[in-house]
C-alpha positions in Angstrom: 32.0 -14.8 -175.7 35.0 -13.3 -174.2 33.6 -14.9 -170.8 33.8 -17.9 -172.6 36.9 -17.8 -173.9 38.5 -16.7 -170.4 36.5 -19.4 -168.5 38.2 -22.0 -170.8 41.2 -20.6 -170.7 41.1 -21.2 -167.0 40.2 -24.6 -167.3 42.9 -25.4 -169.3 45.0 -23.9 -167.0 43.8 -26.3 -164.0 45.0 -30.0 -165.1 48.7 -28.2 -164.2 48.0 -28.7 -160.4 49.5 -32.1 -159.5 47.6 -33.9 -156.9 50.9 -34.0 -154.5 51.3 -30.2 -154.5 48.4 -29.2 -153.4 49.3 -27.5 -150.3 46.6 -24.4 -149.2 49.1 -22.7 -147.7 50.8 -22.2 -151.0 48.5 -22.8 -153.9 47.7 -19.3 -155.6 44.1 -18.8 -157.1 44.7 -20.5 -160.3 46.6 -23.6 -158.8 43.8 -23.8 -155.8 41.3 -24.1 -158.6 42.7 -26.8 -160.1 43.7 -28.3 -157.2 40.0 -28.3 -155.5 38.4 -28.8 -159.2 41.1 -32.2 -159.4 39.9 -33.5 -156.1 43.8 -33.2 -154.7 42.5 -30.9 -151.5 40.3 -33.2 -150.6 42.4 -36.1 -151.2 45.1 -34.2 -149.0 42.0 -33.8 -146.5 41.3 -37.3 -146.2 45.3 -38.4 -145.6 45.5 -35.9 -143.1 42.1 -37.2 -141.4 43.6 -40.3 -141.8 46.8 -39.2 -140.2 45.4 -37.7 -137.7 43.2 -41.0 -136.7 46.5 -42.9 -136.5 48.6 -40.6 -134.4 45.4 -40.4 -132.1 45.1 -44.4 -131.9 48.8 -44.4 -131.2 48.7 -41.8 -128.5 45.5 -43.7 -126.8 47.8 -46.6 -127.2 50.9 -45.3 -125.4 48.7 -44.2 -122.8 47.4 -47.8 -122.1 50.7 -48.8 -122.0 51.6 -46.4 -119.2 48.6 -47.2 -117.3 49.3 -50.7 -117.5 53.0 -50.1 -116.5 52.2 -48.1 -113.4 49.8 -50.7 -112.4 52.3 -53.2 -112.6 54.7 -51.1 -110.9 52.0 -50.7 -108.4 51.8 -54.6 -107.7 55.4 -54.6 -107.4 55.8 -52.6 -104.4 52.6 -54.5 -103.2 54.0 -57.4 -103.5 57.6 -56.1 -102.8 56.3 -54.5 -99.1 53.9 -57.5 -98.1 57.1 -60.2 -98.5 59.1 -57.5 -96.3 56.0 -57.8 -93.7 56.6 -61.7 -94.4 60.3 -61.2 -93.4 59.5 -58.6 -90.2 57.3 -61.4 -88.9 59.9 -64.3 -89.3 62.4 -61.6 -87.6 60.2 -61.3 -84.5 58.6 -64.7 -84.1 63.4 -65.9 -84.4 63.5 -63.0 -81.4 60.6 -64.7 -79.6 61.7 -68.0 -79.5 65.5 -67.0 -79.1 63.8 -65.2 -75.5 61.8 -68.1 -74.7 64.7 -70.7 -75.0 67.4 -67.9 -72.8 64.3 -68.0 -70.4 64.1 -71.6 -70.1 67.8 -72.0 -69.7 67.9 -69.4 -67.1 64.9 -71.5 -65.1 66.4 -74.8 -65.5 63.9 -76.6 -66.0 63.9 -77.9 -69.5 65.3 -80.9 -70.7 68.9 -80.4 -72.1 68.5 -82.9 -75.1 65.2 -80.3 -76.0 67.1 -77.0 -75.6 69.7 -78.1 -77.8 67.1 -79.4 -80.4 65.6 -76.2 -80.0 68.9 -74.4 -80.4 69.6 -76.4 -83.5 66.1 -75.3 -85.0 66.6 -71.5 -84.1 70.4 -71.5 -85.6 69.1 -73.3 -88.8 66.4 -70.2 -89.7 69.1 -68.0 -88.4 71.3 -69.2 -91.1 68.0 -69.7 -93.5 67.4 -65.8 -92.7 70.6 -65.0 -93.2 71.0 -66.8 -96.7 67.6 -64.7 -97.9 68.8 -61.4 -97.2 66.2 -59.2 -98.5 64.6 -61.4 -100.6 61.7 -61.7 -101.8 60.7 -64.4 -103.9 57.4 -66.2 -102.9 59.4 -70.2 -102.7 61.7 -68.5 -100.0 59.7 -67.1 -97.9 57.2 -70.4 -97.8 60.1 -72.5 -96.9 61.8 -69.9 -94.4 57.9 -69.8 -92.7 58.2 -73.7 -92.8 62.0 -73.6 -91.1 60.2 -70.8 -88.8 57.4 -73.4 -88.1 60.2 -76.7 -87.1 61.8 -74.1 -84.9 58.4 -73.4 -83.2 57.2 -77.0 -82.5 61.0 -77.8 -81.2 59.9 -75.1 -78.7 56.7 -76.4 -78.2 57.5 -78.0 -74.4 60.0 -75.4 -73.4 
């Protein structure tokens, strides 16, 4: 009987655990009866499962991102040292000509009226070069190629 008596007296002692204060680390024996008896640990389980999901997600998220940023960055300086290999090339093909036309001035034996043609062409993508700079947009390089190309075929008899 006294069991009894005790065992209720326990019970009646348990609705006092509110759900939100049901912390382990702190619940004595009574109040971590009435908290596990009241479902609150497990409740505090689940949110903690559930917080745990999120903050995982999030992380797995961020780390995406970064991949996806360093791949980007990756392209860049792809893209970044391939229009510099663009520019080298327009640099040695002006050098090139500029030798070719200060060789056939030197011979003599080129029409005037196409050495100064050919001048004209070679101090356009000099200027053209000039104007770029380092840059590297895609439109200015295909049209400093093109000027490249003009100066080129104003060589082509030289």
């Amino acid at each position: 009987m006294i069991r009894r008596i005790a065992a209720l007296a326990i019970l009646a002692a348990l609705p006092g655990c509110a759900p939100g204060a049901c912390d382990p680390s702190k619940a004595g024996f009574l109040s971590g009866i009435g908290c596990e008896t009241s479902g609150s640990y497990t409740t505090r389980n689940r949110y903690q499962q559930s917080a745990l999901a999120q903050e995982s997600g999030n992380a797995l998220q961020a780390r995406a991102a970064a991949g996806e940023e360093r791949s980007r960055a990756a392209d860049a300086l792809v893209t970044r040292d391939q229009a510099r290999s663009r520019l080298n090339a327009v640099d040695a093909d002006t050098r090139r000509l500029r030798a070719r036309l200060a060789a056939a001035r030197a011979r003599g034996t080129a029409d005037s009226g196409r050495l100064g043609a050919a001048q004209s062409e070679l101090d356009a993508l000099q200027q053209e070069r000039t104007r770029l700079g380092s840059s590297t947009s895609d439109a200015d390089l295909r049209a400093l190629e093109a000027r490249r190309r003009r100066a080129a075929e104003a060589m082509g008899g030289i």
